[in-house]
C-alpha angles and dihedrals in degrees: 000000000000123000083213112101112225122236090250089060089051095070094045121109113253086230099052121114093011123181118167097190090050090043095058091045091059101048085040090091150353109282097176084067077072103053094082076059107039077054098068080069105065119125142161081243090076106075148291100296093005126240124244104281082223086064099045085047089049090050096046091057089053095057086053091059102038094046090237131161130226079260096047104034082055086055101040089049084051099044102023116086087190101057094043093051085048089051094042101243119159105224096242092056124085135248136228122262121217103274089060079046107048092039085054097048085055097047083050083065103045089057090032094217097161097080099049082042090061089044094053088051089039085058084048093056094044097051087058087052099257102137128050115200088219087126157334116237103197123203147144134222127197108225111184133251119276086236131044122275117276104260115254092260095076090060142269099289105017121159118247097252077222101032106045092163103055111087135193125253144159128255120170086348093299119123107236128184131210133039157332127244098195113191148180121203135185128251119233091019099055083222130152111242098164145037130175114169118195141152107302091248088070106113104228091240089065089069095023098101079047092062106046117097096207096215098075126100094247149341129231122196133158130237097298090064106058115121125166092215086046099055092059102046087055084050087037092057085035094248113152112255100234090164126128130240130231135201121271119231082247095058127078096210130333134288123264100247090038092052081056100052092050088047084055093044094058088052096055085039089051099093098058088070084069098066085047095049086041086052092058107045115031099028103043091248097134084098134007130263115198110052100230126069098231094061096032076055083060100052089051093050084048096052100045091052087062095044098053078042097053094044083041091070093038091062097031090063091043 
């Protein structure tokens, strides 16, 4: 990607193409801080000659927040003045098809840049004061497999022979396929930190230590989050303990205080379900899209990073 406009650019209309959400997002925050990044990325499967990984990155997020697939993400870049001027491409250059995108998103996994990507914006945010590091709300979403369950021929359990990373749970007693989308937000900004992605049969206290920051005020968490080492390493780094209890086998329900605890707990947990609902309906994550976990791990991070950017500017005109 080149800060030279073309000759081409030079004759377009300063209003053309314009798209005011995509717009924000760009001057949100310093994109050029991701291009060491983005570098780690480069490969002979981009292109001939390849394209800036900045720009393949830059196109891949907005395909997270458009909902677009390897097909439609090559048209929109072709068609779209908005996108091309995101991205940073000059309107007489080229722009990837589906197989340099979808090579790239897979690279993308392989490195598994997107992550440190999210990091790098989430330090951006912070240093405007975006976030705000009062607390870390954790919590986990199943989103279902790109293809149909196995049938039940095949046994309780079986792989998808296409879809090896997408494993079977309960929920409410009903049998679900597919993933996790395990999460931690912060509270008062509403902000994604943290992302961990996993088969859906992954209990969410087995990432959680993966998915506090250990800077914030406090973590909440629900009853699939109690640990007893967690507890005091939360005590240990003098993070408030907002997680709630659960019954022992020997109880035979919990105690008052500890009922109310657990009541106070979901308020301040309220507000996560709002990144989840968000997901799925406006970011096409009510089923997944790639049929491995480590790109469908992509398109969540990816997610979650516009996401954080869109609410970003929200907050930051406010």
């Amino acid at each position: 990607m080149s800060d030279q406009r073309s000759f081409a650019d030079g004759f377009a209309h300063p209003g053309l193409g314009a798209n005011a959400k995509l717009d924000a997002i760009a001057q949100a925050i310093d994109w050029s801080a991701l291009a060491p990044l983005a570098k780690r990325l480069r490969s002979g499967h981009m292109g001939r000659p390849p394209y800036d990984p900045l720009v393949m990155l830059k196109a891949l997020y907005l395909a997270a927040l458009y909902d677009l697939s390897d097909p439609a993400l090559e048209q929109a870049l072709a068609d779209r003045l908005s996108f091309r001027r995101f991205c940073g491409l000059g309107l007489d250059q080229g722009t990837p098809d589906e197989t340099t995108l979808c090579r790239f998103r897979a690279l993308a996994a392989e490195v598994g840049v997107m992550e440190a990507a999210l990091e790098a914006i989430n330090r951006q945010l912070e240093a405007v004061g975006v976030i705000v590091k009062k607390g870390s709300i954790l919590d986990a979403t199943l989103v279902p497999a790109a293809h149909n369950p196995p049938p039940r021929s095949a046994g309780l359990g079986a792989a998808h022979p296409r879809e090896p990373g997408a494993e079977w749970t309960k929920k409410g007693g009903k049998a679900q396929f597919g993933y996790k989308m395990h999460i931690a937000m912060d509270e008062g900004s509403g902000l994604v930190r943290r992302v961990a992605v996993t088969g859906a049969k992954t209990y969410e206290s087995e990432v959680a230590d993966r998915l506090i920051c250990w800077d914030e005020q406090a973590v909440y968490g629900d009853k699939a989050y109690p640990h007893k080492r967690r507890r005091a390493r939360l005590k240990a780094a003098g993070i408030k303990d907002r997680i709630m209890h659960r019954r022992h086998k020997t109880q035979a329900s919990l105690a008052p205080r500890r009922k109310l605890w657990n009541q106070l707990v979901a308020r301040r947990r309220a507000p996560v379900e709002a990144v989840f609902s968000a997901g799925k309906r406006l970011y096409g994550l009510s089923r997944a899209r790639c049929h491995s976990l480590s790109r469908n791990a992509v398109r969540f991070l990816a997610f979650a990073t516009m996401y954080n950017l869109r609410r970003a500017t929200v907050l930051m005109a406010g």
